[in-house]
N, C-alpha and C positions, 0 to 999 in steps of 0.2 A: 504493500500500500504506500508506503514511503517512499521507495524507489517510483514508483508509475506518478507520484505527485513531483516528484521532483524531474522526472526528464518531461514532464509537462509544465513546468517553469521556465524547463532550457529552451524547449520550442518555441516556448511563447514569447522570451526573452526573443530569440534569433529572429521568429517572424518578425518583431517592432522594431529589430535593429535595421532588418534589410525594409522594411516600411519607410524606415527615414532616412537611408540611403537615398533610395527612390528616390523622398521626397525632395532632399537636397539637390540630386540630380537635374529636378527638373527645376527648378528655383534658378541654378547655374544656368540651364540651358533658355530659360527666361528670361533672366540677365543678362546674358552673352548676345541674347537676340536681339536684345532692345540697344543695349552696347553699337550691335553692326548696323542696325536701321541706323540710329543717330550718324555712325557713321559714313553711311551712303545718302543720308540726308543734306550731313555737312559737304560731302563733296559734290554732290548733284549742286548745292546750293554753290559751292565756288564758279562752279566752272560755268553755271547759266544766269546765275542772278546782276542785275545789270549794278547792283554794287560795285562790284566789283570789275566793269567795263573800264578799262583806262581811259585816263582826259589830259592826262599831262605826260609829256616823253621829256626828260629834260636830260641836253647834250654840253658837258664843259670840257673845258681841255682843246680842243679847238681855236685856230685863226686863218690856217689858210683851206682847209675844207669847211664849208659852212653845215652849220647845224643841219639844217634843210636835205642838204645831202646824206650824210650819214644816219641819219632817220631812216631817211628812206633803204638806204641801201641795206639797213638793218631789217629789211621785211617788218618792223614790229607797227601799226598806226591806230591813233586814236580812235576807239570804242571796241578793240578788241581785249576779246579775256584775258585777266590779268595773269591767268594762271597757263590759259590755253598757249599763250607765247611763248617760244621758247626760246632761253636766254644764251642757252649754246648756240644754236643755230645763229640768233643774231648777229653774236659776236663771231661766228665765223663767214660772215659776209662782211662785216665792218672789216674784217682783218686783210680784205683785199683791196680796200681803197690803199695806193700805193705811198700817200702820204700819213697813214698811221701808224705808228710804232706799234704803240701797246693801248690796251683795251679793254674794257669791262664794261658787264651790263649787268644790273640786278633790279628788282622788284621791291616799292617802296608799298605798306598796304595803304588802303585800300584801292587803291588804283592809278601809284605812278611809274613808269620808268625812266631806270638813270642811267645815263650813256657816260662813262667819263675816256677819254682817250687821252693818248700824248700823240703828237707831230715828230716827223723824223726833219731835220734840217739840212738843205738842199746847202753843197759844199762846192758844184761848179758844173757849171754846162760840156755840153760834149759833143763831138760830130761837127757837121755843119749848116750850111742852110736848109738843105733837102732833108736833112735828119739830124734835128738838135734836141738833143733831151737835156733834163737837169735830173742830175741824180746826188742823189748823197753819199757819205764817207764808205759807208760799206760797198758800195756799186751799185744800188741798186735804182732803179729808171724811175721817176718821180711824175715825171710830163714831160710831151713833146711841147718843144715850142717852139713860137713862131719867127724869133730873132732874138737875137743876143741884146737883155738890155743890162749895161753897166749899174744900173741903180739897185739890181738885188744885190751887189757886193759880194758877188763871185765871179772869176775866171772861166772863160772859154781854154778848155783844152782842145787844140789842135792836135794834126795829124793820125785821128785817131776816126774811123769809119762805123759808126751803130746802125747798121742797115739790119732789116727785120727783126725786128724787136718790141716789143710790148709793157704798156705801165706797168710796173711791180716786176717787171725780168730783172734778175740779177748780170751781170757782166762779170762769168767767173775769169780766173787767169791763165786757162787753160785757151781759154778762147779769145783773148785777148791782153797780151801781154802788157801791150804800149799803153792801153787803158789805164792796167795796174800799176802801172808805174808812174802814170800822169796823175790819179788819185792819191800816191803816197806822197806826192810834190803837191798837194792841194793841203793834205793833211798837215804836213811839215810846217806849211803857209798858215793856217788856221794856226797851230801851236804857238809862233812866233810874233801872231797877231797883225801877217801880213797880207793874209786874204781876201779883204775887203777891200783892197786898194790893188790888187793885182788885177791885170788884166784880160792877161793874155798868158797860156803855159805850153809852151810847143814842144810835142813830146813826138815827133815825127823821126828823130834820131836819138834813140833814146844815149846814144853817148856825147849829145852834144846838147845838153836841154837848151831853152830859152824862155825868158819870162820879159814883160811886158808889165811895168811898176805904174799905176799911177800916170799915164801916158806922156810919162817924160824920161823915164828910164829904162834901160834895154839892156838886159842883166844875159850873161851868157856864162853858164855854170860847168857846161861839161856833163859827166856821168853822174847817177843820179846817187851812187856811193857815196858821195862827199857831198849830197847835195844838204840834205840839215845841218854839217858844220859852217858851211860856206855862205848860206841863210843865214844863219845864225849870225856871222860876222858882220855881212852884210847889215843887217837889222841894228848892230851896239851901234856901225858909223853913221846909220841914218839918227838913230835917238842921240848920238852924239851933235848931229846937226854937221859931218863932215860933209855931205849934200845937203844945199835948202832946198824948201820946198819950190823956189822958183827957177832951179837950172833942170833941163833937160840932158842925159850926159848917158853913155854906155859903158856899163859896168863887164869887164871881162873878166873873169875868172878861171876861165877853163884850166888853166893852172893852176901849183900851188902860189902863185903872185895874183891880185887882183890889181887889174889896172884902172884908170877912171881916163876917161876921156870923152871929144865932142861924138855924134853920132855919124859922120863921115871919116871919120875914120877907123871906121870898120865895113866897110865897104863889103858887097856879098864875093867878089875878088879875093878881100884880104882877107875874109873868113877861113878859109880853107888853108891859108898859109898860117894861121894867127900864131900857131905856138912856135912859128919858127921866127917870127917878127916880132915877137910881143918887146924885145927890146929896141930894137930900130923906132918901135912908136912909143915908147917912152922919149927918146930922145927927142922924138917928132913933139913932145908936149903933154902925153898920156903918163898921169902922175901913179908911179908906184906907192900903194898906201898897206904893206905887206906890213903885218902889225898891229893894224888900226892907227899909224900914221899915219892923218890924213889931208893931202892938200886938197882943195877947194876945186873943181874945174875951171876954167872960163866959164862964162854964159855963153848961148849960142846965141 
């Protein structure tokens, strides 16, 4: 009698424990469901409700491409979902306008986007009339344009050909050497804080460069080896004031002597003899300033 009461405790115990099992089960399974509505509720609600429709794109960082443009190029426009747009995708359409560096896009809520970029800065023109680009420090092709003007405060490099070619191509050095070496004479320029006043970078032989100062001085350096220390020198005698700023006068260097003298007497004759005559025109008047000793030219 004892025993049959007591394993009919035990059952009765186990049926009300698996009873509440159960019931806990479905409580969970209640909760969980109400859980996932809410949350197909809340995303349904993102992505259709016109809350959250964009009204504002805002573009900074920007001066020589306008707002206007990289909006758009961004695929992203005003009253589209704020959520529905995608900020990758934009940004890799922004990443091919050829004058942006770098780039971000992110989502402000309730419904703005922000575009910030940086600009890459154009360091000298290239090619020639038929095909002039301006590209920057790295090589890479910024825009065709339509003539060489002096007031961006970069250099045209000569002798150098950019035939088929496209905004954003790079100019590697495999494929153009004289390029590369016309851009490391542009770099050097920039460094020494001679680039905005340069004119002209003839890189047609590459062991004989030529540059074009300010359009009164006609610098002839030689190989482009020596060409930053030769820069460099050049640069202490201008800030020394060994040339004013009102003579016109040809700078030779092509050796280790730099000479100074008027522009006829460097005649495209004497060019080709220069290093065998560079004394004979000293004597003619062209002052040896080896040193940073420097005499003065005549005026012409």
């Amino acid at each position: 009698m004892d025993r049959e009461t007591a394993q009919e405790i035990y059952r009765r115990h186990r049926a009300e424990k698996k009873k509440k099992r159960r019931k806990n089960l479905f409580k969970r399974f209640v909760f969980f469901t109400f859980i996932f509505a809410l949350l197909v509720t809340g995303v349904y609600m993102l992505y259709t409700s016109d809350y959250f429709n964009i009204a504002e794109i805002n573009c900074t960082g920007n001066s020589v491409v306008p707002s206007e443009e990289i909006i758009k190029v961004s695929g992203i426009n005003n009253g589209d979902n704020l959520f529905m747009s995608s900020v990758k995708r934009a940004e890799n359409n922004i990443s091919e306008i050829s004058y942006v560096d770098t780039y971000k896009v992110w989502r402000t809520l309730p419904n703005k986007i922000n575009i910030r970029v940086t600009e890459t800065t154009p360091i000298a023109y290239i090619g020639s009339n038929e095909n002039l680009w301006i590209v920057n420090k790295e090589g890479k092709l910024l825009e065709k344009a339509e003539s060489f003007n002096p007031d961006k405060g970069i250099p045209l490099i000569t002798g150098i050909v950019a035939d088929d070619y496209k905004a954003g191509d790079f100019l590697h050095k495999s494929r153009n050497r004289l390029f590369t070496e016309g851009l490391e004479c542009a770099k050097v320029l920039e460094s020494l804080g001679l680039l905005n006043r340069t004119n002209e970078i003839n890189i047609e032989n590459n062991e004989d460069i030529k540059l074009s100062y300010d359009n009164r001085l006609y610098i002839y350096i030689g190989s482009l080896d020596t060409f930053e220390y030769k820069m460099g020198v050049i640069k202490r005698i201008l800030d020394k004031k060994g040339i004013t700023d009102y003579e016109h006068a040809v700078l030779n260097y092509r050796t280790d002597k730099l000479y100074v003298g008027n522009e006829d007497m460097f005649s495209d004759k004497e060019e080709s003899d220069a290093d065998k005559n560079l004394n004979e025109k000293a004597d003619s008047g062209i002052e040896d300033i080896n040193n940073e000793n420097v005499t003065e030219p005549s005026p012409t």
